[in-house]
N, C-alpha and C positions, 0 to 999 in steps of 0.2 A: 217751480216744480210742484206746486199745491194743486196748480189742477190736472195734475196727472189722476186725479181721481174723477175727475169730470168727464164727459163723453163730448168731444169734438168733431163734427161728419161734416169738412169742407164738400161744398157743390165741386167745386171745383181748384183746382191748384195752375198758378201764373208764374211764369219766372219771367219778368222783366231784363231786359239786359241792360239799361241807363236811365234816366232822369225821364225820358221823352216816353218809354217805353210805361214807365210809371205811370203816367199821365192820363197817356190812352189807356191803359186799363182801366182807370179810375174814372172816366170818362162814362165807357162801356157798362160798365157794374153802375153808375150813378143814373144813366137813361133807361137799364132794368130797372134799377131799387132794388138791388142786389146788394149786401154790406159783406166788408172786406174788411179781413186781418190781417195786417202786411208783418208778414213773419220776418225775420230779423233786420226790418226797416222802421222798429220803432215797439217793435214786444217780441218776445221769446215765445214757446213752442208754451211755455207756462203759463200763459198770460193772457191766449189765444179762446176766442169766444166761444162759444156753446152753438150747435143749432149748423144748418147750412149757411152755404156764403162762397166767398171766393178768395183763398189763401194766397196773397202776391209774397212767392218765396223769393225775397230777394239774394237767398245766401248762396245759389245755384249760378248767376255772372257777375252781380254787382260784388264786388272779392277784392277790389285792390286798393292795394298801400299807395296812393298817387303821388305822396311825396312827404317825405320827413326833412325839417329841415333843423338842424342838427344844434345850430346857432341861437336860433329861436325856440326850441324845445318844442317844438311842434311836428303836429303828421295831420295829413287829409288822409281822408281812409273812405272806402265804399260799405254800405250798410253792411254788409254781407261779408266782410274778415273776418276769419278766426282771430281769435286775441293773439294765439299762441306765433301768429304770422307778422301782427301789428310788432308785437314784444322783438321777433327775429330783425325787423327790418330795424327796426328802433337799436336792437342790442350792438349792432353794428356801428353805432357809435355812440358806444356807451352810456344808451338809454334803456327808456322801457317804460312801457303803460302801469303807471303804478294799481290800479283795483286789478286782480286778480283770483274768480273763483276759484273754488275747486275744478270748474267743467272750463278750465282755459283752454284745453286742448282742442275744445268745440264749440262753446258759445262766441256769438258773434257781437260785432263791438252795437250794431244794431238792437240788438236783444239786450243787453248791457245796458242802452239808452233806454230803452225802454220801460226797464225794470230798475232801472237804478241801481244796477252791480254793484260789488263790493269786493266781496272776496277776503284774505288772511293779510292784507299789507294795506287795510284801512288805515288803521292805525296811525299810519307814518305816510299815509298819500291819499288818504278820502275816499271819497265813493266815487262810481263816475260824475256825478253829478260836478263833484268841485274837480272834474280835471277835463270837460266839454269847453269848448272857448267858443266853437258857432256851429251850429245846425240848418242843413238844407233841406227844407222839407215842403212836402205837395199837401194838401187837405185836398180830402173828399169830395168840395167842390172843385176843385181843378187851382187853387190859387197854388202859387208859389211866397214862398218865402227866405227870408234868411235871417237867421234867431242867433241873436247876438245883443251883448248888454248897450241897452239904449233904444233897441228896437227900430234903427234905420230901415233896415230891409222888410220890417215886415207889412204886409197890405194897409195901407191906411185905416181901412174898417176894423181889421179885425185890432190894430193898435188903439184907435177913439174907443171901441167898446174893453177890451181891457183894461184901457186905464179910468173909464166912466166906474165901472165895477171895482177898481183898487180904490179909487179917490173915495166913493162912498162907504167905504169897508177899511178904513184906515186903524182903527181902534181892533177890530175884528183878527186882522191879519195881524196886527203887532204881536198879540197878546196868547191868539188862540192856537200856536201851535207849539207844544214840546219842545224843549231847549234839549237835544241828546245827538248824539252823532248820526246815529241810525234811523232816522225818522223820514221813513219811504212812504208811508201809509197816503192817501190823497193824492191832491195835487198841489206843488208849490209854490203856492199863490203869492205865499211873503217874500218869493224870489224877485215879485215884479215892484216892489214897495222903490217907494225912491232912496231911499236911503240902502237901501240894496242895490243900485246903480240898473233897477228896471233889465233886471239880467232873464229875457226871454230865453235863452240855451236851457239855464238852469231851471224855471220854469216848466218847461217840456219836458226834459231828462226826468223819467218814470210814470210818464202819461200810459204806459201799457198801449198802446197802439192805439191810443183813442183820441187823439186830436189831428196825428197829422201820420205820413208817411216819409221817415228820413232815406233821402240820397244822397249823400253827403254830412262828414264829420270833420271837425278839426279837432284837435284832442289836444290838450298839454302831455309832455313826456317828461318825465322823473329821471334823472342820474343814478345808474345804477351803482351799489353799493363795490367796492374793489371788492371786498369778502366779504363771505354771512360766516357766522358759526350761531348752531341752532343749541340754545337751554333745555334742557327736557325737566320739568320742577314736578317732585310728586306731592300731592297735600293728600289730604286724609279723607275726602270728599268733595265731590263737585262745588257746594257751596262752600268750604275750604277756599279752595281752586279760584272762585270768583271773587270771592273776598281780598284776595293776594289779588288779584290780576290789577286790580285797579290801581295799589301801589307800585307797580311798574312803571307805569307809563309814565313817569319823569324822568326815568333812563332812555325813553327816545327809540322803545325795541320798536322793528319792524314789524311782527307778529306779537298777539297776543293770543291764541287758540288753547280751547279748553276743551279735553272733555275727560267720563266717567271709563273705569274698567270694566263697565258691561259692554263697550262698546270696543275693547279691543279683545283679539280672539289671543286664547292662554299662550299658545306660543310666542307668538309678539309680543309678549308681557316682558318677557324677559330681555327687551330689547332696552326696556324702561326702568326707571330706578325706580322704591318702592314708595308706594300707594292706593291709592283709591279711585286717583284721578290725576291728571295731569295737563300742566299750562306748557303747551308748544312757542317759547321765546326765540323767534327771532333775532340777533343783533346783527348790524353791517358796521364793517370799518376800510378804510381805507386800502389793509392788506390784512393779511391772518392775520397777524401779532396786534392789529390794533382792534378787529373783530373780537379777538379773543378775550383781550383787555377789559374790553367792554363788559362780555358776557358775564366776565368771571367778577366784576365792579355789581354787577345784578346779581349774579346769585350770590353773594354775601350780602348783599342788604335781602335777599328773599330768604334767610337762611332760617330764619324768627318762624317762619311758615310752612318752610317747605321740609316735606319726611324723606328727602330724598333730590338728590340733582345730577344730569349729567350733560356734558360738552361735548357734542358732535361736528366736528370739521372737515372731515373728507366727507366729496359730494355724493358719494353712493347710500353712506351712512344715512344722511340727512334724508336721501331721496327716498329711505326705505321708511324710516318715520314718517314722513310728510304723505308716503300712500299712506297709511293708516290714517291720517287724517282726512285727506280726499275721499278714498271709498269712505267714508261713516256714512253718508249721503244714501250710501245701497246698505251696509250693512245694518245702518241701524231700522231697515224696515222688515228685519229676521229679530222677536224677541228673542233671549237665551233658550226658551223652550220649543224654539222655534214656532212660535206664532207667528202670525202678521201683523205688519203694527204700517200707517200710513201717515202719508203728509195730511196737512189742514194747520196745524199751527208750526209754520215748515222755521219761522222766518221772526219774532216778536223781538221789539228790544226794549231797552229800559236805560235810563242811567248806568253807567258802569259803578258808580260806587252804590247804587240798588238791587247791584246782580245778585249776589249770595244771598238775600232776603228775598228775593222774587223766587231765586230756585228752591228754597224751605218753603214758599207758599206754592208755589207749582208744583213738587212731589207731594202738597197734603191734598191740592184740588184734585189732583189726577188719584188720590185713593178715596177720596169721598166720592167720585163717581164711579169708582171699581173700572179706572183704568193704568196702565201702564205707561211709561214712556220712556222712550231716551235718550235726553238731551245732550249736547254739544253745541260746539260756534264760537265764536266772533267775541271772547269772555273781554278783550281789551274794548272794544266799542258797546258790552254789555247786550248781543245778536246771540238771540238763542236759537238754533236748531230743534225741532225734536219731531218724533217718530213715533206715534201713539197708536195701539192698538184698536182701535176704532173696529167697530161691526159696522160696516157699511154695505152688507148684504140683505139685511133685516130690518123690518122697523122698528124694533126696538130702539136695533143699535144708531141708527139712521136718530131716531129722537133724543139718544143719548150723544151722538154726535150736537146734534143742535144746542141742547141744552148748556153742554161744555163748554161749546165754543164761545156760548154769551157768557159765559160764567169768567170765562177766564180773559176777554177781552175784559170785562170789568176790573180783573186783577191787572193787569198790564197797564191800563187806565190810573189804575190808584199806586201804580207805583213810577207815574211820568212816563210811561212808555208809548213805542206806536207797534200798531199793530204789526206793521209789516216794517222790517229793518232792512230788507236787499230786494228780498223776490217781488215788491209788488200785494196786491190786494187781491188781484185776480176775480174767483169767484167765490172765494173761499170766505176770505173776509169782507168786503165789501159792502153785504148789508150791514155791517158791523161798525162802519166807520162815525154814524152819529155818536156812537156810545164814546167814542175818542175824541170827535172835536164838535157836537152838539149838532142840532139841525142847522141851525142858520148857516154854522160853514160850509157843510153839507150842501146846502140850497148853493152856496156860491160856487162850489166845484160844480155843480149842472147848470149855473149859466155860463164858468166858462166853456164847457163842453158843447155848450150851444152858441157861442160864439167862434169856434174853430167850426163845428158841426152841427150846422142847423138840420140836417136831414138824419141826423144819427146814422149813419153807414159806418164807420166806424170802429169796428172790435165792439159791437152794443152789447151792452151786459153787462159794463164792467168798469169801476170806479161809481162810475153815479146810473141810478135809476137798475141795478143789479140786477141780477137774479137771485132767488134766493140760496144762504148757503148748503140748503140739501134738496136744490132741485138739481137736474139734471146727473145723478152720480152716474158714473158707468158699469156699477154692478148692479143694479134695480132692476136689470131685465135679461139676467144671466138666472137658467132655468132653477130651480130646486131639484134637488136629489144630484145623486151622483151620475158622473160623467162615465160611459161603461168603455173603458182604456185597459189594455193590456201591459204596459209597465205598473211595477206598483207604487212610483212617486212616495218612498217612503217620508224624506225628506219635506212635502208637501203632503202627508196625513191620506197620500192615495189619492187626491182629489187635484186631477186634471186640470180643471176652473184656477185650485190656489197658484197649480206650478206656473201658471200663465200669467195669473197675476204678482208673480216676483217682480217684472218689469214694471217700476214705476216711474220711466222716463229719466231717468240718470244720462241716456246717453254714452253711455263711454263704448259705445258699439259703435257710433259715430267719428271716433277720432279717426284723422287723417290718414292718408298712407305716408310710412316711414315710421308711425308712433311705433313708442315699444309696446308689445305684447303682441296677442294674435288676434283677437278680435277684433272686427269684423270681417278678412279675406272678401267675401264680395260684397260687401258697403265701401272697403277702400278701393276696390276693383271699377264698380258701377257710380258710385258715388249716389246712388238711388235710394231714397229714405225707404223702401218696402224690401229692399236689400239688407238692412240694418238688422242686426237681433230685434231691435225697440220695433220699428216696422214689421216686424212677421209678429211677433209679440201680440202688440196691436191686432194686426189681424184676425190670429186664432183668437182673441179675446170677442171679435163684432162676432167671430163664427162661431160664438158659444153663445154671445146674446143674441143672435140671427137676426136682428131689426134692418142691419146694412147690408151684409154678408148673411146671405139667406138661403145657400147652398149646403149648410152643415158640413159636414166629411167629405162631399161631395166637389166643395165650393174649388171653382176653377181661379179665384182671384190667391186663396191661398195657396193653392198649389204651385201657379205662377211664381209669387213671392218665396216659397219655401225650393222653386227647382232650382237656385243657383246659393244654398244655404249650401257646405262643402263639406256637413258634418263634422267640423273641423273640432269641435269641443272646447274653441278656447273660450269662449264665453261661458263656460263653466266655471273656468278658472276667471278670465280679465272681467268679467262682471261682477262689479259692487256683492247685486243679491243673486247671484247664482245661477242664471237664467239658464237650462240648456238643452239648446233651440235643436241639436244632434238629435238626442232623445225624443224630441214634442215632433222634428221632421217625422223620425222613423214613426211613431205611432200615427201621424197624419197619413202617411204614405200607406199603414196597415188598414187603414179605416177607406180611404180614399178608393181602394183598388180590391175593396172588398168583395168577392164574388166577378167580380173583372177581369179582363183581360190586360195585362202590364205592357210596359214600354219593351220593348224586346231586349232592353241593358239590363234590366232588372232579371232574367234569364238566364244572361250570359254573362254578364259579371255578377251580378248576385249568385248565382249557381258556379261559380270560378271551380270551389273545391271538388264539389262534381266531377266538374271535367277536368281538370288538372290530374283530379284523382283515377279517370277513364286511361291520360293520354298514360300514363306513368305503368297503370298494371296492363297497355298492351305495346307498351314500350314502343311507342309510336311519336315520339319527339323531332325525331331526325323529318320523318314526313309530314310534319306539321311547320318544322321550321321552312323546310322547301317550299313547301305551298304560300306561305306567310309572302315571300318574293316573287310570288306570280301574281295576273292579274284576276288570279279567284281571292284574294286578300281584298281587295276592294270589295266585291259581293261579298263576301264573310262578313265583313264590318258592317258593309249596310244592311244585312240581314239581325243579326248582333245590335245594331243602333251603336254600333261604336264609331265616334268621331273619325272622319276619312282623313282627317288630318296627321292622327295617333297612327305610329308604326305599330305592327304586333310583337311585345319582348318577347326573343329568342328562349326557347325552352332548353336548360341543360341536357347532355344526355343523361346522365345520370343525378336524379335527386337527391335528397340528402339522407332518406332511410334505408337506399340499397348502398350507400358509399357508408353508414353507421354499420351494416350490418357484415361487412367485410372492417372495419376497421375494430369491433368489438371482439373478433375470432383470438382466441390464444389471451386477452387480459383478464387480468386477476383484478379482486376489486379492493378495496383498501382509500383510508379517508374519507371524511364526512362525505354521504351521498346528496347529491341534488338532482333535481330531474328535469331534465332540459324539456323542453315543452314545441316539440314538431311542427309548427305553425304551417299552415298552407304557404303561405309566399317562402320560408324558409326551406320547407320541403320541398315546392315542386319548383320554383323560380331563384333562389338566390342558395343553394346548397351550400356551397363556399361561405356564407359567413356561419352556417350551422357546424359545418368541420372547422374552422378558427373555435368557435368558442370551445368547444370537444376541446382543443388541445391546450388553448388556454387554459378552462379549468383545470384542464387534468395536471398542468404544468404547477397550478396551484395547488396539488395536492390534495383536488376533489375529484371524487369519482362519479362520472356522470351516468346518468339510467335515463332509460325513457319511459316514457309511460305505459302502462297495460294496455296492448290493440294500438300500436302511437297510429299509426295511420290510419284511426277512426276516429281520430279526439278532434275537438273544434271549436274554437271562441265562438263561431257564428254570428261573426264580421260582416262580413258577405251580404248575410241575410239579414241582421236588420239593418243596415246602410242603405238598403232598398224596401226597407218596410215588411220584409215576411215574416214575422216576429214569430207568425204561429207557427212556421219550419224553425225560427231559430230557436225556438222554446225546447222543439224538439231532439234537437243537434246536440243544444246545451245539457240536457236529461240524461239523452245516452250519453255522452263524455264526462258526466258527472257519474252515471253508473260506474263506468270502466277505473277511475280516478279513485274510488275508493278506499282500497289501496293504500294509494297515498296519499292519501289526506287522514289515512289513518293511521298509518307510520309519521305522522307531520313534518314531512320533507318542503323543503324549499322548491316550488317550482318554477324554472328560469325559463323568461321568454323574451325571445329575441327582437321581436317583431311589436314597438311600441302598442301600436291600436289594437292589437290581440292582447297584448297583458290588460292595455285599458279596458278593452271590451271584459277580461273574465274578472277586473277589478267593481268594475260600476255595474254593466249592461247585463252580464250574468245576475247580478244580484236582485237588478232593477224587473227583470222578468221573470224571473223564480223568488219569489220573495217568502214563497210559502215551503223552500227545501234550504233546509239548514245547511247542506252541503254546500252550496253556491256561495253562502259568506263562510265557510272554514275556505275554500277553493282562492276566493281572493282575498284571503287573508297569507295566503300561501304565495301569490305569487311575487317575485321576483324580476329588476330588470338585470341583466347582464353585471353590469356593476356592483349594483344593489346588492349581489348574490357573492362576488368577489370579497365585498369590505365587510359581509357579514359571517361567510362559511371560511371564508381563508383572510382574515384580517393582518396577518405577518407577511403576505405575500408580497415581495416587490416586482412590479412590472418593469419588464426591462425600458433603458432610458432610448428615447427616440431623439428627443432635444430639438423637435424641429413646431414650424407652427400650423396652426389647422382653421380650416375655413368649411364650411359647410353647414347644416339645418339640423338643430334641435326641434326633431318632430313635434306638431302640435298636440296630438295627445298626451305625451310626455311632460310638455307644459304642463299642458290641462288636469292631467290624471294622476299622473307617474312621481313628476320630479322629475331634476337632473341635479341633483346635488351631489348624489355617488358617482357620478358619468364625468363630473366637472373637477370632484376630488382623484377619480382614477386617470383624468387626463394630466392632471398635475404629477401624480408623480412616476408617469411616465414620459415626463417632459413634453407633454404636448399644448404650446403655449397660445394663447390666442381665445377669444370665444368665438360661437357659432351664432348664427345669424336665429331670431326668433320669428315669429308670423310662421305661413303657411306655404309648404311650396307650389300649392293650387294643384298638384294632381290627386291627393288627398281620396286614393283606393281607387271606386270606379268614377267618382265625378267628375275628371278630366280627361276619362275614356267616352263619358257616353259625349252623344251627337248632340251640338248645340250647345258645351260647355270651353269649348277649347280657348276661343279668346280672353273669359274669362279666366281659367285656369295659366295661361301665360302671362296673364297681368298681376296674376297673384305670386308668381313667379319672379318676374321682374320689381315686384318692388321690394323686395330684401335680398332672396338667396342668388338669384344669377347674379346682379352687381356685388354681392362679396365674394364669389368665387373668381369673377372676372378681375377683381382688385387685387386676390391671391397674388405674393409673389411666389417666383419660384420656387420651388422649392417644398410648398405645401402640402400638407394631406388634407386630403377633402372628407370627412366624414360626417354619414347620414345613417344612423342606424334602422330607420325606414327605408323599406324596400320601393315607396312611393315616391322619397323624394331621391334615392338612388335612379330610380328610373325617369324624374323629372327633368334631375340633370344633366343624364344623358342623351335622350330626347330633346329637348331645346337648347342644347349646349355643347353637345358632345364631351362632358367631363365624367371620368373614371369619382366617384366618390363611394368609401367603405364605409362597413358597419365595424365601429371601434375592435371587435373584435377580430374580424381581418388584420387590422392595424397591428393589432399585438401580437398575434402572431406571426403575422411573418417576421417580425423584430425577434421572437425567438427561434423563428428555423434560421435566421441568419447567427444567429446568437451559439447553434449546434450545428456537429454534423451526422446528427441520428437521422434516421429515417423517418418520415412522414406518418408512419402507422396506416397506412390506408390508399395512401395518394389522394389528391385532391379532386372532389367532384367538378365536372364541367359537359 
């Protein structure tokens, strides 16, 4: 991950589909003198050279598990498997690839080889290095090989000249490399020694893509454990924390993971017993009762140390700890002041029993340079992580970077450590590496580098003959002054460039389809790395340095990448550092289409409330639906830019504020007031769940109001969805005039309609940032729920007892929560959860043209198969009117907005009258 701060511009990108395909590329790019990075065939996305060239993406077909054989504890694998794929296929009988990052859910076992993975279960199963048995790999000049202890398979040449080079370097290699677990930095020359059994796999495993290209792995697999139950141990400080960790490890834990309470957010605090810091323990046994045995055998011998412990055994618990330690990886590049803090010393290890003296010398070096940091990692193998505040926009800081890094490679040096402990050397540290094992070994890692590769093609740059560590950074040629953007990026100091730079290659935009949460929707859809958050990220990043991306606001490459982004928000939420690509679209899109003429969706669904608001006050619904079923629906659409795929939803006849204003005649008011909040979809398309919630609340004993002028108020959803930020600014102004009101009587205002509460929660604040009304407004608003368990907390919802299937909108994820939604379906006996990710129609993006097979692929990979696995009997609820209408549309299933639900359970419940009759 270290050179996520480096600037990478492949010529060109290869997706090989086997060994043969390998070849001839290598071939081709070797009769240019063209150099090649074979991304997850022998280096990670980290590891990846500087400069042009030609990226052979293996991870795009070469993908499969060819065979695990269960007996022998072994798997063949293709460069290109997710871990998280290898582990399933393996789990199935009762194995599993013991190193395990935190990025398992994406990193591939190639990229793993290459950087020498690791992960939280070293400890107890090694790096990959000790768990590789043979490697199939092509060099640059076209050989093949097969890397294995003893070196049968490998070329005659390239065997005489390595062992010419070991035989005379025998004293060399013995002696000059670091006895510690973690010791990635170089290359592992003493693998090839004889008394090492001349183990070429081992050897290779963390060459960084610069010897050879892997097609093929065999890997050892590990017995998975019957039960884990996870220790959580508080000490009083991280060097606390390290100093304990090392006395563990005679208990045999699985994990040994540390870090500081700067790095966990206050809520999660209390999920943790009390401290400063904390070692994440691992233990497996046989079954709970002997897991447990275990753990509770270690925390009484930690008991001298630790201020604090607790015993986690159900796996949801565990899994909620264990993210907090996975994202540190993104969060720790937010200081608490919200600064920026970056990779460079991502990765450094040391003896495990030097760790707590290394971390008292590393918080004194990092204040003698006036900088910050904060560490985490791997505290049982003595891997530290850390996240330092670097200026790497300026030269100062740029020289203050340099300065450090030598400074502290000499600390790492003096206290037995290497420099790099998982990730690799990269670019980061590399010139660095004399200071660790002197010239002379140095000189040896570049002749074996020129023994694999006499033409340097290769990943050049990296391990020997480097670049320097502050050439090439990626922000050196991102302009000065500010970026003139219409949100105000409060959370990023205003500055467009920083909000961009939150992405520092984490990846977790990447995970598969099926992962939990919701991000990416069209990276799991396309599987297109320029589909990804990291991908568009990237992008707007070259189109603020313009060197590659030379179109500015303009640029058609981003725009491309950002048209099937679905504004979906949940990388606001499932991103580590916060990325949200919703927001950076809409103001692309405002910049983009500046003084131009728009896509004609932008129009017609960006302008929805407009016309909804035309059909409604000339009460012309009924001839809108008619027409909707002739063959002028087709021209409508294509005039519109609306997909000819998409049906037109049915307009009710009657909306929801001429069925409020017959249902309000003759009531008196009484009980806390709330102010339901008119939202366009609930107004002019889903009226019925605006009259449910009416009776719900009322049944709770709140009395509902609308707002001043309701059918002129407006999140202005619509408009920045499609980038008109400057009408939404103005939408948001007037609805914030009329609200005054109340927001100054400080009523609760309740909104039905997830992406309108998010919108007046974030997006409102985010473009008004200069009208104090806009944070009183969402500080006020309310979901449905929310509004139930806070204004009428005695209420019992009637019981339904039955179970429920259907989509927890992504902004709700994202923005909202659903903790009151999840608490109000419990105790109305509505059992079961709802499906997370995106239903892919997500407002107008799976109306406009050109989005639709997208949108049904985001569709089908959560919510249509759990509705379709519904048994009988089910409620389907989606209190998004988007994925209401998804469902029905590609599935024909009836699914409600919870409030629906509950009330028809009380008109069944009475035989009073309706109050109103129901809008339709």
């Amino acid at each position: 991950m270290d050179a996520s701060n480096y600037r990478r511009v492949p010529l060109a990108v290869v997706a090989p589909r086997d060994a043969d395909d390998v070849a001839a590329a290598l071939a081709v790019c070797r009769e240019l003198g063209v150099p090649v990075v074979p991304r997850g065939g022998g280096t990670s996305i980290a590891g990846q050279a500087t400069g042009t060239g030609v990226v052979l993406d293996l991870t795009r077909h070469m993908t499969a598990v060819e065979a695990v054989d269960a007996d022998a504890r072994t798997a063949v694998v293709q460069p290109g498997v997710v871990l998280d794929d290898l582990c399933r296929a393996a789990g199935a009988h009762g194995l599993t690839f013991g190193p395990d990052p935190s990025t398992h859910s994406r990193c591939t076992l190639g990229g793993m080889i290459g950087n020498n993975s690791c992960g939280s279960h070293s400890v107890a199963w090694g790096t990959t290095a000790d768990n590789v048995l043979a490697l199939d790999v092509l060099t640059y000049g076209g050989e093949r090989a097969r890397l294995a202890p003893g070196g049968d398979g490998v070329p005659e040449r390239l065997r005489a000249g390595a062992r010419a080079l070991v035989g005379g370097e025998l004293a060399r290699l013995r002696t000059g490399f670091p006895d510690l677990p973690r010791r990635i930095s170089g290359y592992a020359l003493d693998a090839l020694l004889p008394e090492r059994g001349e183990d070429w796999a081992r050897a290779f495993t963390g060459s960084e893509g610069t010897l050879g290209v892997v097609t093929s792995a065999t890997v050892r697999l590990v017995e998975r454990p019957g039960a884990r139950v996870l220790a959580v141990l508080g000490h009083a400080d991280e060097s606390a924390a390290a100093e304990a960790a090392v006395t563990l490890l005679p208990h045999r834990p699985l994990t040994v993971e540390g870090m500081a309470a700067d790095l966990v957010p206050g809520a999660e605090r209390t999920l943790l017993p009390r401290g400063g810091a904390w070692l994440f323990v691992e233990v497996g046994g046989a079954d709970e009762a002997d897991a447990r045995a275990r753990a509770e055998r270690l925390c009484r011998a930690a008991a001298g140390d630790a201020t604090g412990h607790a015993l986690i055994t159900d796996p949801a618990g565990q899994r909620a700890l264990w993210r907090i330690r996975e994202d540190a990886a993104g969060t720790a590049t937010r200081m608490p002041d919200g600064s920026e803090a970056w990779p460079g010393w991502e990765d450094c290890a040391v003896p495990p029993a030097s760790l707590g003296a290394y971390l008292r010398d590393f918080r004194a070096l990092l204040a003698d340079h006036g900088l910050r940091g904060l560490p985490y990692g791997h505290f049982g193998d003595g891997c530290v992580h850390a996240r330092i505040d670097f200026d790497l926009v300026h030269d100062e800081g740029v020289a203050r970077f340099r300065r450090f890094s030598a400074d502290l490679a000499d600390l790492v040096v003096a206290h037995g450590g290497s420099l790099s402990g998982e990730h690799g050397d990269g670019q980061a540290r590399a010139e660095l590496l004399p200071r660790m094992y002197g010239p002379g070994t140095v000189e040896l890692f570049a002749r074996f580098k020129d023994l694999w590769d006499p033409d340097g093609g290769l990943n050049p740059g990296m391990v020997v003959r480097p670049h320097r560590l502050d050439e090439n950074l990626r922000f050196a040629p991102l302009p000065r002054g500010p970026v003139d953007v219409v949100f105000g990026y409060p959370e990023d100091g205003g500055d467009f460039r920083a909000a961009v730079r939150r992405c520092v290659g984490v990846a977790k935009c990447r995970n598969p389809a099926g992962s939990p949460g919701v991000m990416c929707p069209s990276y799991r859809a396309t599987g297109e790395e320029a589909h990804s958050t990291r991908g568009r990220a990237r992008l707007l990043h070259e189109m603020l340095a313009g060197e590659v991306v030379t179109g500015g606001w303009r640029s058609e490459e981003v725009l491309g990448a950002l048209d099937l982004c679905l504004s979906c928000k949940g990388c606001r939420r499932d991103c580590p550092v916060g990325v949200d690509m919703a927001t950076y679209k809409a103001e692309f899109l405002h910049h983009h289409y500046a003084g131009r003429r728009r896509p004609m969706a932008h129009y017609s669904l960006g302008g929805l409330p407009v016309w909804l608001r035309a059909v409604a006050a000339t009460r012309t619904a009924p001839l809108v639906n008619a027409l909707a079923r002739t063959p002028l629906a087709a021209l409508g659409k294509r005039l519109g830019g609306i997909a000819p795929e998409r049906d037109v939803p049915p307009l009710p006849r009657t909306p929801f504020l001429r069925w409020w204003r017959r249902h309000r005649r003759g009531r008196s008011g009484g009980g806390r007031r709330v102010v339901l909040w008119p939202d366009t979809f609930t107004n002019h398309l889903s009226p019925e769940a605006g009259a449910a919630a009416v009776r719900v609340l009322e049944a709770a004993g709140l009395e509902v109001v609308l707002p001043p002028g309701a059918g002129r108020v407006c999140c202005g959803l619509t408009w920045v969805s499609t980038g008109r930020l400057d009408r939404a600014r103005t939408v948001l102004r007037r609805t914030l005039d009329r609200l005054e009101p109340v927001l100054d009587a400080g009523l609760p205002v309740v909104v039905l309609e997830p992406p309108c509460a998010a919108a007046l929660r974030t997006d409102a604040v985010a473009l008004l940032p200069d009208d104090p009304r806009a944070g009183r407004l969402a500080a006020s608003v309310r979901t449905f729920a929310q509004a139930l368990e806070e204004c009428a907390p005695d209420w019992a919802p009637p019981r339904l007892d039955r179970p429920v299937a259907g989509q927890t909108h992504c902004h709700q994820h994202a923005v909202l929560g659903d903790a009151a939604e999840r608490r109000l379906r419990e105790k109305a006996g509505l059992t079961g959860g709802l499906s997370d990710g995106c239903c892919g129609l997500a407002g107008n993006f799976g109306f406009e043209k050109g989005h639709f097979e997208v949108s049904v692929a985001c569709a089908e990979e959560k919510l249509l198969p759990s509705v379709r696995a519904a048994a009988p009997g089910t409620v389907l609820l989606a209190d998004g009117y988007s994925c209401r209408t998804q469902l029905a549309q590609l599935g024909g299933h009836r699914a409600r907005h919870l409030a629906e639900v509950l009330a028809e359970a009380l008109e069944r419940g009475t035989e009073e009258g309706t109050g109103g009759g129901t809008p339709g």
